[in-house]
matplotlib code that plots the C-alpha trace (Angstrom):
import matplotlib.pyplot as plt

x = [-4.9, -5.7, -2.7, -3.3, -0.2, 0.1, 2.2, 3.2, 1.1, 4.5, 7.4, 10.2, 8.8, 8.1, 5.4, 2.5, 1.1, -1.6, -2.2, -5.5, -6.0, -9.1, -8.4, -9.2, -12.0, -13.6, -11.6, -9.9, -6.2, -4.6, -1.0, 0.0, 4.0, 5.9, 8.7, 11.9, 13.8, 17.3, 18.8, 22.1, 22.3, 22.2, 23.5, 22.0, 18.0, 18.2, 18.1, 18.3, 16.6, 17.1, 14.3, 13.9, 10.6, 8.5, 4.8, 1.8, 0.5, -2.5, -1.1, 2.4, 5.8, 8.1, 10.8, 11.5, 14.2, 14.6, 15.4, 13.6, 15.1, 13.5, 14.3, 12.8, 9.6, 10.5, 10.1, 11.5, 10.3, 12.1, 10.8, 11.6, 9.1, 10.9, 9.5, 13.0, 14.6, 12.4, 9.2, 8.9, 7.3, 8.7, 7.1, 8.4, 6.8, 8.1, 6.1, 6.7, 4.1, 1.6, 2.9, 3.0, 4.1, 3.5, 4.9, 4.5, 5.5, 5.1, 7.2, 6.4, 9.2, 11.8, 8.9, 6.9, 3.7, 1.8, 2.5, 0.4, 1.7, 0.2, 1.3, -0.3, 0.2, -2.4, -1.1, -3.3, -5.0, -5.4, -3.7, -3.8, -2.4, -2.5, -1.1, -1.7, -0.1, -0.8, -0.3, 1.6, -2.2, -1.2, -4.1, -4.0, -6.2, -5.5, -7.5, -6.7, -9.1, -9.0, -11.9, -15.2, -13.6, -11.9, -10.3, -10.1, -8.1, -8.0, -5.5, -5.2, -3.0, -6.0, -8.3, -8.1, -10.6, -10.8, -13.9, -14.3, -16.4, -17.8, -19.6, -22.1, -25.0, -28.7, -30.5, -31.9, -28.6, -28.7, -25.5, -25.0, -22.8, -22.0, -19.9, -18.1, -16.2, -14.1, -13.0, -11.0, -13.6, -16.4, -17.8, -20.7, -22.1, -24.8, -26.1, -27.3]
y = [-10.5, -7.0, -4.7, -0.7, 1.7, 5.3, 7.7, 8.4, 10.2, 10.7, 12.9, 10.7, 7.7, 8.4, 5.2, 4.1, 0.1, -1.0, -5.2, -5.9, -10.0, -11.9, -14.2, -17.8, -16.6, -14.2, -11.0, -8.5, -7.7, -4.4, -3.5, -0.3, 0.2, 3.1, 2.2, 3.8, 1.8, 2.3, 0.9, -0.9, -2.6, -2.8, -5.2, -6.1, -6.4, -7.1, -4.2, -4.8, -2.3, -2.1, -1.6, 0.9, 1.7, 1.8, -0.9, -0.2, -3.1, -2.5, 1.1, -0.6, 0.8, -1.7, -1.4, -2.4, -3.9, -6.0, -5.9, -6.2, -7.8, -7.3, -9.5, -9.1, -10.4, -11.6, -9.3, -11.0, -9.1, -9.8, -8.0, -8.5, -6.9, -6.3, -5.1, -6.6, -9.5, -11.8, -10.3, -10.0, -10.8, -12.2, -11.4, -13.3, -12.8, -13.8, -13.2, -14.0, -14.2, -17.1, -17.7, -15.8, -17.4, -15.6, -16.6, -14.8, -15.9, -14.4, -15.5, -14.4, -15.0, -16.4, -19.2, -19.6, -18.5, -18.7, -19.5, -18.8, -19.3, -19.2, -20.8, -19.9, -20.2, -19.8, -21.7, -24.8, -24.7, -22.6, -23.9, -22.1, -23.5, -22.2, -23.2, -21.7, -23.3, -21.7, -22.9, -26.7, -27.2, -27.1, -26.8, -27.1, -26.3, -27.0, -25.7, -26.5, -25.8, -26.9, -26.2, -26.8, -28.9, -27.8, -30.2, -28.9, -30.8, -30.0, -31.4, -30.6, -32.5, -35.2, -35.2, -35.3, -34.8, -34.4, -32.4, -33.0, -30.2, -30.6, -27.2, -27.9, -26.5, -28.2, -27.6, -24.5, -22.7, -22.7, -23.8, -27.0, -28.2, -31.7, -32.1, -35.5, -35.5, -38.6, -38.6, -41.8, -44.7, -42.7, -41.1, -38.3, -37.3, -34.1, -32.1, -28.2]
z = [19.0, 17.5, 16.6, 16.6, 15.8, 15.8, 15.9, 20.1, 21.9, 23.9, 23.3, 23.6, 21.3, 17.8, 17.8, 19.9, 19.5, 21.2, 21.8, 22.9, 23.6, 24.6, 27.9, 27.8, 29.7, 27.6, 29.6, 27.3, 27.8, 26.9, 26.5, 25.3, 24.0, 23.4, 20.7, 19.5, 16.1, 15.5, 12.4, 13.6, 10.7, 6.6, 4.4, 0.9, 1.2, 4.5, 7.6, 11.2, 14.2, 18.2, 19.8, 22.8, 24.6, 27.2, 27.8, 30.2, 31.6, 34.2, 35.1, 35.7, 33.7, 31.9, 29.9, 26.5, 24.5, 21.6, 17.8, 14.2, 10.9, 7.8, 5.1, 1.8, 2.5, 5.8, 9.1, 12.4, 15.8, 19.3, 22.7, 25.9, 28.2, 31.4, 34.9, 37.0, 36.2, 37.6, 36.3, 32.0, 29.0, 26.1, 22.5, 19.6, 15.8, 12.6, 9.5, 5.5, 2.7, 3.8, 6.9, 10.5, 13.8, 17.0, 20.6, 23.8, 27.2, 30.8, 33.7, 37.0, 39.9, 37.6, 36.7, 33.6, 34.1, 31.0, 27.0, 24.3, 20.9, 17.2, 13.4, 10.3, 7.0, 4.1, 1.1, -1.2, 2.1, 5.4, 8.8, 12.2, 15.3, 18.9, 21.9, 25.5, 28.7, 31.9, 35.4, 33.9, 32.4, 28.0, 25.7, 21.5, 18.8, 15.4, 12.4, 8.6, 5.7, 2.4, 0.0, 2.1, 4.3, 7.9, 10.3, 14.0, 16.4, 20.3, 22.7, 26.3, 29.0, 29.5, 26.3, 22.4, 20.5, 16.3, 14.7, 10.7, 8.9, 5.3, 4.3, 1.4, -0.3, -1.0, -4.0, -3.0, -2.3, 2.0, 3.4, 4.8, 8.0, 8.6, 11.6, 12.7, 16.3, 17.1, 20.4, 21.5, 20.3, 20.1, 16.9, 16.9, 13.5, 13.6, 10.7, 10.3]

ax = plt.figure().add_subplot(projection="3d")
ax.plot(x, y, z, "-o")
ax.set_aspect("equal")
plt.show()
């Protein structure tokens, strides 16, 4: 997901964010939101913002609303991305040093079309999770480093597979890869 914001190319918001997400199958995705914030409330170190605005989604108009709480070091973002009742995204971010989660959810007809969702937190070691569902069919991958070594793990409704990676270097300074998958049973070891 890349994140752009400037100041509103329209009149009536004061800021302009652009999304722009890569498809599971390769296709790039651009949303565009026009956003008011209006402090509603402040106590101590911690303020809280409605959110007004207006989103472009393929040259269709939706309307906005949500709110923001900022919290020390932690910001929490709720939208609701609304064409009609039946039609609307929900975006869902909460973020604090070393960690972010991410959710966004589209439902079509009153029915959950599609979920994609992303953990991280960067720590001792590095960890990123993300988790798409789409049509029923749900689909994992989790990545943690530590050091040279990163563990990937990918889970879909039928498979599960685990991918060990230990990054090295030979005597004359060139990187080395050595992968392990273990699927089920079955072990594959390869080497570049």
């Amino acid at each position: 997901v890349l994140v752009k914001e400037e100041t509103s190319d329209k009149a009536e918001y004061v800021v302009k964010q652009t999304y722009e997400f890569v498809n599971l199958d390769g296709t790039r995705t651009t949303y565009v939101l026009y956003l008011n914030e209006a402090l509603s409330n402040e106590e101590h170190d911690e303020k809280e913002y409605n959110i007004t605005g207006l989103a472009i989604i393929n040259e269709l108009e939706y309307t906005i609303k949500g709110q923001k709480e900022i919290e020390d070091d932690e910001v929490e973002l709720e939208l609701r991305i609304q064409l009609d009742k039946n039609n609307y995204i929900t975006i869902e971010n909460e973020q604090e040093t070393g960690e972010n989660e991410y959710s966004y959810r589209v439902v079509k007809d009153g029915k959950l079309y599609s979920h994609l969702s992303f953990e991280q937190e960067q720590y001792e070691e590095t960890s990123l999770k993300i988790t798409t569902t789409e049509n029923g069919y749900k689909e994992t991958y989790k990545f943690i480093k530590e050091n040279n070594k990163i563990k990937i793990e990918h889970t879909t409704n039928t498979t599960k597979y685990t991918i060990f990676v230990n990054i090295t270097q030979n005597e004359i300074g060139e990187t080395i890869y050595e992968y392990k998958v273990k699927e089920k049973d079955k072990n594959y070891n390869y080497k570049k």
